[in-house]
N, C-alpha and C positions, 0 to 999 in steps of 0.2 A: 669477632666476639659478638655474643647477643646480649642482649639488655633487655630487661623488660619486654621480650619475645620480636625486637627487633635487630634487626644482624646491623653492626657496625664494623666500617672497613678501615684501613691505613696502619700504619706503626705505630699512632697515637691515640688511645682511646681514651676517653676521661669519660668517668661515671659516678654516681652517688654508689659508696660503698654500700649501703643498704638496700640496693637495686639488686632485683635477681637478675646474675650474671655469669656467662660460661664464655670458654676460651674455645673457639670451635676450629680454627686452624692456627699451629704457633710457629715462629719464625724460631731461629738457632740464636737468639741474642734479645733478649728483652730485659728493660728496668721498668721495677714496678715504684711508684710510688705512691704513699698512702695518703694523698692531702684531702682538703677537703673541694670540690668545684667551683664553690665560692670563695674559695681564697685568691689572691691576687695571683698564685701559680696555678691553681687550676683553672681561670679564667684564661689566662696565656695559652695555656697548651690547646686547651679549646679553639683557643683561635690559629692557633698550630695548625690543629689537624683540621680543618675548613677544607675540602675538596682531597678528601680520601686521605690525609695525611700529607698530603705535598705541599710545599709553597711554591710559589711559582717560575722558579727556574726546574723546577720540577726533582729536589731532592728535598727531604725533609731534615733540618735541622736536627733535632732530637735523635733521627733514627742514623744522622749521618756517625754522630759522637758515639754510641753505642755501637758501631761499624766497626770505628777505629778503636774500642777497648775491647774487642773482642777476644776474653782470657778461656783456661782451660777451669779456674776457679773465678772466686766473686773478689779474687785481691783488690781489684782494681774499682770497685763497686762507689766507693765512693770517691772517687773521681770520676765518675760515671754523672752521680748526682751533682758535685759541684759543680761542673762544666753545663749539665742542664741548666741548675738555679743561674748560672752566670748567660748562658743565652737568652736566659727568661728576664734577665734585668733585675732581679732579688735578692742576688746574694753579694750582703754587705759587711760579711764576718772576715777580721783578717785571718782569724785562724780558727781553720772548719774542725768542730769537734768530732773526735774519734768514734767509731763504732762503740758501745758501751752497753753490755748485758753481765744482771747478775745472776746467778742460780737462782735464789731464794728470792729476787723479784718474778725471773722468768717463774716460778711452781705458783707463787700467787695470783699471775696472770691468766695462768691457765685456768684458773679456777671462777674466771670471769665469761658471760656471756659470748658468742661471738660478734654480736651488736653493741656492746657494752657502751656507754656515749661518760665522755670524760666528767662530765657534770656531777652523772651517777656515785664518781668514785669518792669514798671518804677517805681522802691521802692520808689524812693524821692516823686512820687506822692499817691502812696498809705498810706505813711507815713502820708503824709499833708491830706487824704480824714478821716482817722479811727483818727487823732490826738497822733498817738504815735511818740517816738524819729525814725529820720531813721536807725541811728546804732542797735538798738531794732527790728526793723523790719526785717534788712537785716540780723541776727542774726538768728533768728527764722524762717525765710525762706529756707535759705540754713542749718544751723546747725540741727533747732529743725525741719520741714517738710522735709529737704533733697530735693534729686531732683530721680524724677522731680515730679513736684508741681503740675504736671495737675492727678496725681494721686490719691492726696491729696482733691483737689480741687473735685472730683467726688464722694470722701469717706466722706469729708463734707456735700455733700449736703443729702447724702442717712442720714448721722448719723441725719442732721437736720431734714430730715421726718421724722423719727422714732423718735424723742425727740418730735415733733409736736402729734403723734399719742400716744405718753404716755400722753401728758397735756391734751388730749383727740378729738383732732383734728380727723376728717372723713378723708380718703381716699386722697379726692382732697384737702382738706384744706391741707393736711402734703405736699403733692406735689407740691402746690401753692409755699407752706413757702418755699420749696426746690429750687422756681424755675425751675421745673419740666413741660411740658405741660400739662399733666395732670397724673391720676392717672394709667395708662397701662404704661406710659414711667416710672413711679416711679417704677413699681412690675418689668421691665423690669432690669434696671441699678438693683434694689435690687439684684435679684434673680441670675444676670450676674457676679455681684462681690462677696456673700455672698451664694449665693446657695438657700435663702431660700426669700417667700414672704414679704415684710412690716410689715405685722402686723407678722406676727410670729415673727421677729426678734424683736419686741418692746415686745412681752411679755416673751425675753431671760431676765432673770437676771434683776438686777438695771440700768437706762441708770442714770447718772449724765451728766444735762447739763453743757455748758459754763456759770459760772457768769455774 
């Protein structure tokens, strides 16, 4: 991956999401997760990936568990991420909450920044715009997306093209739906964050939309 116009190596990269950053060669199994570097988990994984991603019996941790979930879908996704937070020493939930996307939050997200920073956002309005509780929102914002949200918010909209282009949506149509300008800035953001074209990524595995 490059960063800021320098190439970083290993299974584990940790970067400031507001870094410019492209996926320049991609392995058949990766988890992405959206924290921040300075938090206690992305402090860990940094120290992870110290000496190209290896530790020193010479297998990496993180990329070993991602080995062994290696699915034809993302079922298994978040046991993917428990088993990280629990190598990492952080995860102290007896019961990991489930995947959780609404429609009418996802449309409202989309209509946010790709840098958006959680600070920015006025929950009690966004609450009153999609119709949910604001404690429900402000919940799921900070606990269940984490920060920072403009992360989040960019990995939305790429997931929403590709869910467009499995219901069999063209090129510009999945990019439209994304909020995208057109179809070069969609292959763009895809290829940036995930390493691979649009359509390829829509023909990985099962995508399940949001209800």
């Amino acid at each position: 991956m490059t960063v800021d116009r320098g190439v970083r190596d290993g299974p584990i990269v940790v970067i400031p999401t507001d870094a410019p950053h492209e996926v320049v060669d991609h392995r058949d199994h990766a988890l992405v997760l959206l924290v921040s570097p300075e938090s206690i988990v992305g402090r860990q994984l940094a120290v992870d990936a110290i000496g190209n991603g290896r530790s020193l019996d010479g297998v990496q941790p993180v990329a070993q568990i991602l080995g062994a979930l290696r699915m034809s879908n993302w079922s298994r996704a978040d046991e993917a991420v428990r088993r990280t937070l629990e190598h990492l020493g952080v995860a102290s939930v007896e019961h990991w909450p489930p995947w959780w996307r609404q429609r009418s939050l996802d449309d409202a997200l989309l209509g946010f920044a790709d840098g958006v920073a959680l600070d920015d956002v006025d929950v009690s309005r966004l609450a009153d715009d999609v119709g949910l509780p604001v404690a429900l929102i402000a919940e799921k914002l900070i606990r269940g997306f984490g920060v920072p949200l403009g992360g989040y918010v960019r990995w939305l909209r790429i997931v929403t093209a590709i869910e467009s282009l499995v219901d069999g949506a063209d090129l510009d149509a999945a990019a439209a739906a994304a909020r995208f300008q057109g179809a070069d800035e969609l292959s763009r953001a895809s290829t940036s964050m995930f390493g691979l074209e649009p359509v390829a990524l829509a023909q990985l595995g099962n995508w399940l939309p949001a209800p």
